[in-house]
N, C-alpha and C positions, 0 to 999 in steps of 0.2 A: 542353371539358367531358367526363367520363369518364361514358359509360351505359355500363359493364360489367356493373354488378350489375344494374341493373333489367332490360337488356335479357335476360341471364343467368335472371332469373327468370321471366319473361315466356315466355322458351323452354322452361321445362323446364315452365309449363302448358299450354301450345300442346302439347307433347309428350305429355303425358299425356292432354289431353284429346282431340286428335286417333288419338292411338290410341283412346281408351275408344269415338269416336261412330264411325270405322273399323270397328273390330272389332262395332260393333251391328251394323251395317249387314252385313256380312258374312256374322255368326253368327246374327243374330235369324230368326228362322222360325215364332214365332206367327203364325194367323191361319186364316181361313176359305177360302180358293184365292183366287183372281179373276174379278171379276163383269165382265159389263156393262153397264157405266153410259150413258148420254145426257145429252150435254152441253148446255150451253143457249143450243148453239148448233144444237142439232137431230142432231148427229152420232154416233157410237155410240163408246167406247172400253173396249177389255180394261184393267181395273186388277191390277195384281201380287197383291195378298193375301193377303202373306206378311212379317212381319216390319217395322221399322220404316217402309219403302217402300211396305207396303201399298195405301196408296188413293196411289201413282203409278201412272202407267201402265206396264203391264207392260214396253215397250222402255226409257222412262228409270230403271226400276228395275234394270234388268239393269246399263244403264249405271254409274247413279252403285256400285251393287255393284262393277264392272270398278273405278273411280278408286276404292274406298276400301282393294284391295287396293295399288294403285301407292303412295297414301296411307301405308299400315299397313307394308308390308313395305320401300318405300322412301323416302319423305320423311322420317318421321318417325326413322327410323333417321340418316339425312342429318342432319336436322335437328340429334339429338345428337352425332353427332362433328365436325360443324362446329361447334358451340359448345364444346366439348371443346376442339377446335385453337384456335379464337377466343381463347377463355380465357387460353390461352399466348401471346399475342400475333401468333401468325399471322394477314397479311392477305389471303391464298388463302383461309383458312376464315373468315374474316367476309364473303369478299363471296358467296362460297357458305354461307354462314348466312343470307343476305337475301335471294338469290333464291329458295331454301328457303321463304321463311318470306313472303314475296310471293305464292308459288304455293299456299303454306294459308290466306293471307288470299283469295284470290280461290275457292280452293274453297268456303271457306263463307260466303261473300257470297252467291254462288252459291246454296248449301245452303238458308244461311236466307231467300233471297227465294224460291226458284225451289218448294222440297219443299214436299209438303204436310206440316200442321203435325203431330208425333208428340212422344213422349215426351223429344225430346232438344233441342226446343227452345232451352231455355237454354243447353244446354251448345254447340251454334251460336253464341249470343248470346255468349259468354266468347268462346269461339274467336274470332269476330271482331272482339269487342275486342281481347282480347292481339295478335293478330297485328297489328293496324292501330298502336298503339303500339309494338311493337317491329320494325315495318317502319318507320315513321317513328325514331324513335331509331338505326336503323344504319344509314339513311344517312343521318341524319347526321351519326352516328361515321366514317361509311364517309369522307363528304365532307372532315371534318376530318383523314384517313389520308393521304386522296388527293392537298388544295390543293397542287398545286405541284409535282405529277408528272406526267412524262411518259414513260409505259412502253409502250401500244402504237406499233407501229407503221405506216406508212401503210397498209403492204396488209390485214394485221389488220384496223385501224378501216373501212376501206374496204370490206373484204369483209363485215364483220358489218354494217354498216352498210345495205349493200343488201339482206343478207340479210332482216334486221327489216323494211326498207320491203316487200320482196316477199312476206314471211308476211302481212301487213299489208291488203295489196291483195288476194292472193289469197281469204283467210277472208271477208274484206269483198264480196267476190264469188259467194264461196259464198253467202253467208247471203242475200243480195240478191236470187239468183236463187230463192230461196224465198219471198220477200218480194213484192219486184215482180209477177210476174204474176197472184195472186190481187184485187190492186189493180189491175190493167190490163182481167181476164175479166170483173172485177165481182162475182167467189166473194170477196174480201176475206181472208178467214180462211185461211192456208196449214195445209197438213196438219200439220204438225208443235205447231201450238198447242195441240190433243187439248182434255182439259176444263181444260188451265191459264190464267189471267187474260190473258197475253199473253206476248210473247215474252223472257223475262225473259235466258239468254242472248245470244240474239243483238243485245238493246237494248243491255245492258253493253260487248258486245266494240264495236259500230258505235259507241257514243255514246264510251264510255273507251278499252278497252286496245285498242284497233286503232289509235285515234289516237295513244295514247302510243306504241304500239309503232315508227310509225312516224315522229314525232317525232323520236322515242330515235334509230332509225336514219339520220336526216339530221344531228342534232347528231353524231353517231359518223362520217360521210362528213367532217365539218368538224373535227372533232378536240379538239370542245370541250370544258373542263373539267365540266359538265353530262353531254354526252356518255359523256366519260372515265367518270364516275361511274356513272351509270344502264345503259349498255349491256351489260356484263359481267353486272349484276346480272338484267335481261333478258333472256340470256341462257339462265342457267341456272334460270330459271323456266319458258322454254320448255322446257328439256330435262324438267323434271317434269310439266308440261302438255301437251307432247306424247305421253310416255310413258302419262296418265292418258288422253287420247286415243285412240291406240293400243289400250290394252285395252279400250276402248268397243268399237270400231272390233270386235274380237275377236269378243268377247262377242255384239254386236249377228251377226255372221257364224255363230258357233256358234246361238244362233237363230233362221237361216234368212232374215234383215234384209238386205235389196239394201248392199254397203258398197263398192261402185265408185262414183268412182275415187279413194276419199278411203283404200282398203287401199291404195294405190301412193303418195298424196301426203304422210302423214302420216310415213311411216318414215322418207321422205327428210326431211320437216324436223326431224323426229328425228334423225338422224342429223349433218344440219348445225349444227344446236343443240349439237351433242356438240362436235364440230370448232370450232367457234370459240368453245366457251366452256372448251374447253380451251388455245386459243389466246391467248385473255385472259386465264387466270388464270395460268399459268403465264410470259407476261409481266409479272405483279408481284414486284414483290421478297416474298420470305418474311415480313418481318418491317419495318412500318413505323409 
């Protein structure tokens, strides 16, 4: 079954609209500075109050501001010339149109659980529908391209394969150690939860993508058509989730924010996300 055109359409709203809620976030700057608030959990937090981020807290505002430049000036660029190449039948640029378009689904999954609630609402709500539809529809264009090839090979599948499972464990580790001992001292509540309902990051990565991720990476150690399919595309969603990391990472440093040892761990998975996801695409044939 041919989803070109829907998925095709699908993309160029996802494109638009991910720029337009980008660029809010970026350029908005109404508001009255940042208060302090008291949460009701008895704790005290600066909120940003500035611009659509306003009643976040002034670190995750900084942050999600840092991903909606990687967003604006990179994905969504990505995102159109890999459907551009897609178009023509290239399958380098349809499995980088997925992962692409994987890492704008999970940004505003994100977006729309995590932010407090502003002006752009709905345009979240589009955004993750489109994205969720046209991540489902290319792969499984993607799967229909693929049945019946074998294009990486061992040390490739092998290496990316460990890779995913050790982003996997590592992040899971991270977040855990923020987790676990306010449940051990009996404070419950880790610093990082500030006045939001719960931990809405790090539930998605522990409960979902830490386990696909590493899923992904033992089907890819085994070389399975499954594997074949999804890793690649996992790949290069890490390289834009890392990079959206990365300028957190930054940004968070530029305001004075403790960012050891995760300025030293993120570049490197950056950078290995590059490496093997230029090793699996360029192991596909051009045109299948």
């Amino acid at each position: 079954m041919n989803h070109k055109t829907t998925i095709t359409r699908l993309s160029l709203i996802i494109a638009a609209a991910a720029a337009a809620a980008a660029a809010a976030g970026i350029f908005s700057h109404g508001g009255d500075g940042g208060m302090m608030i008291e949460t009701v959990r008895g704790t005290q937090v600066m909120t940003h109050g500035y611009g659509i981020y306003r009643h976040m807290s002034s670190d995750v505002a900084i942050q999600g501001i840092a991903q909606d430049y990687v967003t604006l000036f990179a994905a969504v660029p990505a995102l159109i010339a890999a459907l551009s190449a897609a178009r023509r039948g290239s399958l380098r640029a349809a499995v980088i149109l997925t992962g692409v378009t994987a890492y704008l689904f999970v940004t505003y999954l994100l977006y729309l659980t995590m932010g407090m609630y502003h002006e752009l609402f709905l345009l979240y709500v589009l955004l993750l529908c489109c994205s969720f539809f046209s991540l489902t529809l290319s792969l499984f264009s993607l799967h229909e391209r693929l049945s019946g090839l074998s294009y990486l090979s061992v040390r490739t599948a092998k290496g990316s394969g460990i890779f995913l499972i050790v982003v996997a464990a590592l992040m899971a580790l991270l977040w855990l150690s923020a987790i676990i001992p306010p449940l051990l001292d009996g404070s419950i509540y880790p610093a990082g939860l500030q006045h939001y309902t719960t931990l809405i990051v790090q539930g998605m990565d522990l409960a979902l993508f830490l386990p696909i991720s590493a899923v992904c990476g033992l089907l890819l150690l085994r070389r399975t058509p499954m594997g074949v399919l999804t890793g690649p595309v996992l790949l290069v969603f890490l390289v834009f989730l890392m990079g959206a990391l990365l300028a957190k990472i930054i940004a968070m440093g530029c305001a004075g924010d403790p960012i050891i040892p995760v300025v030293f761990i993120i570049p490197i998975f950056l950078s290995v996300s590059i490496w093997f996801s230029l090793r699996c695409i360029t192991a596909l044939p051009q045109v299948r």
